[in-house]
Backbone bond lengths (Angstrom), bond angles and torsions (degrees), N, CA, C in turn:
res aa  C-N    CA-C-N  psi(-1)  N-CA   C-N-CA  omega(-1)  CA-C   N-CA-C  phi
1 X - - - 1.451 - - 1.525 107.62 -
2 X 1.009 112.83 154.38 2.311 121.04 -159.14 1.581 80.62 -85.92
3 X 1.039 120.43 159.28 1.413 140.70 -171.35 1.561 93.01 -82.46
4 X 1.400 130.68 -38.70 1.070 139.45 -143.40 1.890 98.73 -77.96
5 X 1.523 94.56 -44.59 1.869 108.63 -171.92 1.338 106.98 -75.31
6 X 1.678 112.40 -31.69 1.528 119.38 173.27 1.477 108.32 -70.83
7 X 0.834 144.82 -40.75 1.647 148.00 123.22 1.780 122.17 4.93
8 X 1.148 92.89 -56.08 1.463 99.10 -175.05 1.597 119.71 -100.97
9 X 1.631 109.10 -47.23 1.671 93.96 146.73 1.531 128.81 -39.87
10 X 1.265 127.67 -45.14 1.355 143.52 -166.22 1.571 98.74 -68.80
11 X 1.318 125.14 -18.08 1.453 119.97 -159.47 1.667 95.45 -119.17
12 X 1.126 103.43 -18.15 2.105 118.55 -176.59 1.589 81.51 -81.13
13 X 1.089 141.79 -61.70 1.648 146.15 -148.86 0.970 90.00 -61.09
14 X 2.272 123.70 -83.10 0.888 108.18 171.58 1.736 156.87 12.43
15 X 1.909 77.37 -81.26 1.616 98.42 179.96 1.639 110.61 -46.24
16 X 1.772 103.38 -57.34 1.758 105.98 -163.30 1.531 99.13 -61.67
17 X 1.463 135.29 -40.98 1.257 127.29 -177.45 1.288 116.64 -70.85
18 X 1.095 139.14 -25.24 1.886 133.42 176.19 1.059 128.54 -65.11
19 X 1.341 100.63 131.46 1.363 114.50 -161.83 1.695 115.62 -41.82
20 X 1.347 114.33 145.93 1.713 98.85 -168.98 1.396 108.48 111.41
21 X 1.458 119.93 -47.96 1.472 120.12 175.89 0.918 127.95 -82.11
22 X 1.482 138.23 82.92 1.285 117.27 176.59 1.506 101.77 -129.50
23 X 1.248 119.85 165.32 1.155 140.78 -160.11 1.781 123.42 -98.96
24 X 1.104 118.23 120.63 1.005 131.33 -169.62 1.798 112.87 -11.27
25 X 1.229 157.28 117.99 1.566 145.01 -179.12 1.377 102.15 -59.83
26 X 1.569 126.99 159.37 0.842 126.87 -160.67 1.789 90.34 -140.10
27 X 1.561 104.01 165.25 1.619 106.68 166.27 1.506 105.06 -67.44
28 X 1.742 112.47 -34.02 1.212 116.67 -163.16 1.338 117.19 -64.91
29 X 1.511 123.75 -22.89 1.624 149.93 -165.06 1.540 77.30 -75.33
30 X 1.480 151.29 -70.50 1.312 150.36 -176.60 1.780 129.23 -66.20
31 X 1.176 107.21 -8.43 1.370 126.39 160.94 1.166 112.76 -21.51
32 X 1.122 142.02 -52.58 1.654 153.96 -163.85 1.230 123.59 -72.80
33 X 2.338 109.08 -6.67 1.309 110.07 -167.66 1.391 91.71 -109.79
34 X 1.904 125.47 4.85 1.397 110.57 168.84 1.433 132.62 -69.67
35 X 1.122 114.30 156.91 1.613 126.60 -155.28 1.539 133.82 107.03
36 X 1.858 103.60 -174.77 1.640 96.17 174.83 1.393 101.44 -74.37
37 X 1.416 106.05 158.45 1.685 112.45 159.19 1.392 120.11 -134.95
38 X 1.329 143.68 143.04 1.874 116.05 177.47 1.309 91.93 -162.13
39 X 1.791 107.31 132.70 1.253 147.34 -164.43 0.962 124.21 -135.13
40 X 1.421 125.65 178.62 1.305 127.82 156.88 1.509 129.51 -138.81
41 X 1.186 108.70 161.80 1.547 111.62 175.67 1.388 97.40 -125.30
42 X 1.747 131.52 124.46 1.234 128.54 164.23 1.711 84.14 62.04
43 X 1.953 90.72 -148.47 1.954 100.36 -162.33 1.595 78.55 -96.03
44 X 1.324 147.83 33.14 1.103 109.03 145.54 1.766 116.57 -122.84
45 X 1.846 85.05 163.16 1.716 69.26 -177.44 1.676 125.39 -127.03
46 X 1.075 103.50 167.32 1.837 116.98 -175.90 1.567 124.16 -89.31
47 X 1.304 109.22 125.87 1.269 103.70 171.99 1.435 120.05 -119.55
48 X 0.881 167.37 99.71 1.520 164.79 175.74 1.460 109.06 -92.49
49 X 1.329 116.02 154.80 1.502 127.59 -174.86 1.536 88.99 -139.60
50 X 0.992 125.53 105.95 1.775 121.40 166.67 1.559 107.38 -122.72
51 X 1.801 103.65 115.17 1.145 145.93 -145.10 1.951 87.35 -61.60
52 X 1.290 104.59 171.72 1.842 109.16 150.56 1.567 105.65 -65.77
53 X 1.474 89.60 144.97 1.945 80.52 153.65 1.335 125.56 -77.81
54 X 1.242 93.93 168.23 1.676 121.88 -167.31 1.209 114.30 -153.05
55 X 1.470 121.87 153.00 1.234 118.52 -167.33 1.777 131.79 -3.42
56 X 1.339 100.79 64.31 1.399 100.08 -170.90 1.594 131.18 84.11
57 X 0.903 109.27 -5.31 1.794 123.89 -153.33 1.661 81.83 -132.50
58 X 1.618 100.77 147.89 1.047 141.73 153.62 1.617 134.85 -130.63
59 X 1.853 120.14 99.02 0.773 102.07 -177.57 1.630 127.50 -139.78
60 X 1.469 113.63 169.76 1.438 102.68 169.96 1.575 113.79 -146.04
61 X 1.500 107.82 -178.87 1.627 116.34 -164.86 1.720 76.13 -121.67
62 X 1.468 85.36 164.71 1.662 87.52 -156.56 1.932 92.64 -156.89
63 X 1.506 95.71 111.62 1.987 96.44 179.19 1.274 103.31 -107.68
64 X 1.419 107.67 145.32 1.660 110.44 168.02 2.063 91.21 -148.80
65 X 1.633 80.42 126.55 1.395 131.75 -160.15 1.630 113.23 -101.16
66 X 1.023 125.61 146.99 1.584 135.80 155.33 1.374 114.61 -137.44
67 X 1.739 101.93 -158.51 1.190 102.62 176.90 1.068 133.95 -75.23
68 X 1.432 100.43 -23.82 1.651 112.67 164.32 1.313 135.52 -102.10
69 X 1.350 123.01 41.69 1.158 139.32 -158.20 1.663 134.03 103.04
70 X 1.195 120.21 -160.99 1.449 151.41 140.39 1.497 125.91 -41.01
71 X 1.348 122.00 83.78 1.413 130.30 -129.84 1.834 81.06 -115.88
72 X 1.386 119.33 -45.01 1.141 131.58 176.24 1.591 136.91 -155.79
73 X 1.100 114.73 142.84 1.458 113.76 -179.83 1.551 108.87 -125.73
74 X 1.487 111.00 119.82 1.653 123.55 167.67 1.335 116.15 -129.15
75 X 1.563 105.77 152.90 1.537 140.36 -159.35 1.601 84.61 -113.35
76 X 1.430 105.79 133.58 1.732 108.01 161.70 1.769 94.63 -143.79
77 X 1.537 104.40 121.06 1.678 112.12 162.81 1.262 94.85 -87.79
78 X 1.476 125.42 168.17 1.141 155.14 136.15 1.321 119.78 -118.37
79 X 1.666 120.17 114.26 1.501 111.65 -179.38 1.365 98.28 -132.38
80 X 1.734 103.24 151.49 1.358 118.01 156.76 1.291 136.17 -79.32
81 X 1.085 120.76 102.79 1.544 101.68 -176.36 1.505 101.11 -170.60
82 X 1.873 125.04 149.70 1.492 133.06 -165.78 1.433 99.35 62.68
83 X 1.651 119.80 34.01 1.531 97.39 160.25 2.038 120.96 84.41
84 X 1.752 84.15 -12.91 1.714 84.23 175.59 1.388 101.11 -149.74
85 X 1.743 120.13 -176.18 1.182 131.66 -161.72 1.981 105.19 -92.82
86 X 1.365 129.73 133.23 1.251 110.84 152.23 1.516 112.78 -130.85
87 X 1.325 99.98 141.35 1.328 118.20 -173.49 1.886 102.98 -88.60
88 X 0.936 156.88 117.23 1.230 165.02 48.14 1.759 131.20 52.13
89 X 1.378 140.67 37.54 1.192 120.36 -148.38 1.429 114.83 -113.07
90 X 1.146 123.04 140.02 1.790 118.57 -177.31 1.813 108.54 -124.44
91 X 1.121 84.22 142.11 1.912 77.01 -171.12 1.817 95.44 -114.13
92 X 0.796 136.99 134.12 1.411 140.60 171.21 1.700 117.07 -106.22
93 X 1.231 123.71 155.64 1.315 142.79 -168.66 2.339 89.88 -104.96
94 X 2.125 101.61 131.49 1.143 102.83 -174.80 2.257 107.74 -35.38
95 X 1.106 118.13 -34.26 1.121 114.50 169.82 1.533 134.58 -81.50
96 X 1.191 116.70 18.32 1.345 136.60 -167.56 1.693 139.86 66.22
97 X 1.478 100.31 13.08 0.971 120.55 -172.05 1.821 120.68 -69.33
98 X 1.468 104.62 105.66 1.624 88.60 -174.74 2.088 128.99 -49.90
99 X 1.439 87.03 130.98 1.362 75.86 -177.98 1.572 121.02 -101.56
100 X 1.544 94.81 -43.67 1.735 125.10 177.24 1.594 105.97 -108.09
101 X 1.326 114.26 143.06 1.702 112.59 158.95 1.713 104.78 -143.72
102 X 1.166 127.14 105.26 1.438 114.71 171.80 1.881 90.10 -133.98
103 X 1.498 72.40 167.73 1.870 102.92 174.79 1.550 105.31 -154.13
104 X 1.321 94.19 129.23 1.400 134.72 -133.54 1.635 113.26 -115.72
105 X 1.525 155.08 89.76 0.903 131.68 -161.51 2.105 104.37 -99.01
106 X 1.386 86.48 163.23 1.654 99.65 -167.41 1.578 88.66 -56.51
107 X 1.335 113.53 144.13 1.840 123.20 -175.08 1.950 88.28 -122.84
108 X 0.493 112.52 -43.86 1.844 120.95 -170.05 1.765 118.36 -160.84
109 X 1.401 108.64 132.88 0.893 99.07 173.34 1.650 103.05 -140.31
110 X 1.230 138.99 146.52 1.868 142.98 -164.71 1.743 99.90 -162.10
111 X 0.940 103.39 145.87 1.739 125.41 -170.32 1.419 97.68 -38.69
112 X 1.025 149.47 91.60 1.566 153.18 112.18 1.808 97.39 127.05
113 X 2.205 98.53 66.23 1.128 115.77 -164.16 1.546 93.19 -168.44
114 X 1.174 112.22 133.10 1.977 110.70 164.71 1.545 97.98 -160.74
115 X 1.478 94.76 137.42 1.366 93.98 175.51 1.394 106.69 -137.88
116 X 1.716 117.61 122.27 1.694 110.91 178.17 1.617 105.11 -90.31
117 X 1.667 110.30 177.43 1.680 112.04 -177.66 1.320 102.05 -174.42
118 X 1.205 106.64 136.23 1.740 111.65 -161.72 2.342 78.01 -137.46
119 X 1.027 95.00 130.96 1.721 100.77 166.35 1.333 117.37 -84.49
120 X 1.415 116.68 124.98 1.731 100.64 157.62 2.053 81.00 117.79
121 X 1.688 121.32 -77.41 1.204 126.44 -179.74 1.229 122.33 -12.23
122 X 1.374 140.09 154.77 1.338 137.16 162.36 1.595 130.99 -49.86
123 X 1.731 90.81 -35.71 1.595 117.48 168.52 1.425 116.01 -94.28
124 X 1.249 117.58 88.60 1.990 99.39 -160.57 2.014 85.31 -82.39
125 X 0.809 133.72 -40.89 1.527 132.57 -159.85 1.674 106.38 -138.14
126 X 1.844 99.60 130.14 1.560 114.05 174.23 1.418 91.82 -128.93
127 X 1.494 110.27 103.73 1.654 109.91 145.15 1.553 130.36 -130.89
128 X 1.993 86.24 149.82 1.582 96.10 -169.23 1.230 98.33 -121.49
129 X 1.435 91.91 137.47 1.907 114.05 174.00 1.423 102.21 -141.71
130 X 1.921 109.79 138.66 0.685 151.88 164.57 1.401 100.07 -61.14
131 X 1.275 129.97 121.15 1.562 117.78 162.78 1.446 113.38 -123.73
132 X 1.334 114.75 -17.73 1.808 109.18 153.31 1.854 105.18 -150.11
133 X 1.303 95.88 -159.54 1.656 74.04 -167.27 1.361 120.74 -96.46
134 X 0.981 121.55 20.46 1.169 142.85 156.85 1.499 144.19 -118.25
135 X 1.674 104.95 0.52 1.650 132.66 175.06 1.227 109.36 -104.50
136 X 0.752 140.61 144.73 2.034 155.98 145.53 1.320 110.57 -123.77
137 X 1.307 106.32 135.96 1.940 117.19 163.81 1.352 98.40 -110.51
138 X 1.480 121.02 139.97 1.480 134.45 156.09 1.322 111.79 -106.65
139 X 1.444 123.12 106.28 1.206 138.44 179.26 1.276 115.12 -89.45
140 X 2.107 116.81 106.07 1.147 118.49 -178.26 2.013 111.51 -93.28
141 X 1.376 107.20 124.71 1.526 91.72 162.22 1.502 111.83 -127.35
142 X 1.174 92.62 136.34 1.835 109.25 -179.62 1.547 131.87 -83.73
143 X 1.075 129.85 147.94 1.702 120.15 178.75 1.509 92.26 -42.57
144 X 1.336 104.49 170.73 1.667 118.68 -178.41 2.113 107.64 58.80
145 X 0.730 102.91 -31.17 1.536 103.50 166.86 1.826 118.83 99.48
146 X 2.073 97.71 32.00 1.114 101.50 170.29 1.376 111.11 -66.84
147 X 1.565 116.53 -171.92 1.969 111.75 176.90 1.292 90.18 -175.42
148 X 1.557 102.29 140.36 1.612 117.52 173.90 1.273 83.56 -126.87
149 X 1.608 88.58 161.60 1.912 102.11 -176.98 1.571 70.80 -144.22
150 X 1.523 116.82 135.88 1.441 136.89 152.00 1.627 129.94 -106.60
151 X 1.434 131.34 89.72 1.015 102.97 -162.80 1.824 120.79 -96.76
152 X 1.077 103.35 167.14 1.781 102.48 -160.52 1.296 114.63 -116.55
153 X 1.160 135.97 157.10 1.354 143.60 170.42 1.130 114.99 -117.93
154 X 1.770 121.49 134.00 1.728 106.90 175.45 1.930 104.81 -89.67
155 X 1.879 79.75 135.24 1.662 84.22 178.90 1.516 119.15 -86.17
């Protein structure tokens, strides 16, 4: 190969790897959180189903349960679009009653890790990590700087 082309690949490589470049987030970068999952918080527990993606969107319905029922029901979109991730989340009352509504922009995202963050919200931070291939933690932090960590199992 001419010294000259080895030259210019070498400077194309460069370019895409330096710091500064990175590439638009994708639904696909979050791919890894499809399926069943079921956890807990305290004695009650969580179930989420988050679908394959599809047109850009990633989503799931999401129950949290006790002993006496249906404690809660939430909706979470995930969409792509302007180049970054938004998270979407609605929490409902067992009768459907809205309880929570925020939208959430992508805060960080790293190989089998995403974390959204809206300032000021009730929910300031939602992050999910993969920690083997069959574990996830969802890390909740709250105004004032409470935090639940739920961890999950794929069913």
């Amino acid at each position: 190969m001419p010294v000259k082309l080895r030259f210019c690949l070498l400077v194309l490589v460069l370019a895409v790897s330096a710091p500064g470049h990175t590439a638009a987030p994708s639904i696909d970068d979050i791919a890894w959180m499809a399926g069943p999952w079921r956890g807990s918080v305290g004695d009650r527990t969580v179930e989420e189903n988050w679908r394959r993606p599809a047109a850009d969107t990633l989503t799931t319905m999401a129950l949290l349960t006790d002993a006496s029922g249906v404690d809660m029901v939430e909706l979470i979109v995930i969409r792509a679009h302007d180049d970054t991730l938004t998270l979407h989340l609605r929490q409902f009352s067992p009768t459907l009653e809205l309880r929570t509504e925020q939208n959430m922009r992508l805060a960080d995202l790293d190989d089998g890790s995403v974390t959204f963050a809206l300032d000021g919200a009730s929910i300031e931070k939602l992050k999910y990590s993969l920690v083997a291939k069959d574990r996830m933690n969802v890390e909740l932090t709250f105004t004032g700087g409470g935090q639940i960590t739920a961890e999950f199992q794929r069913n």
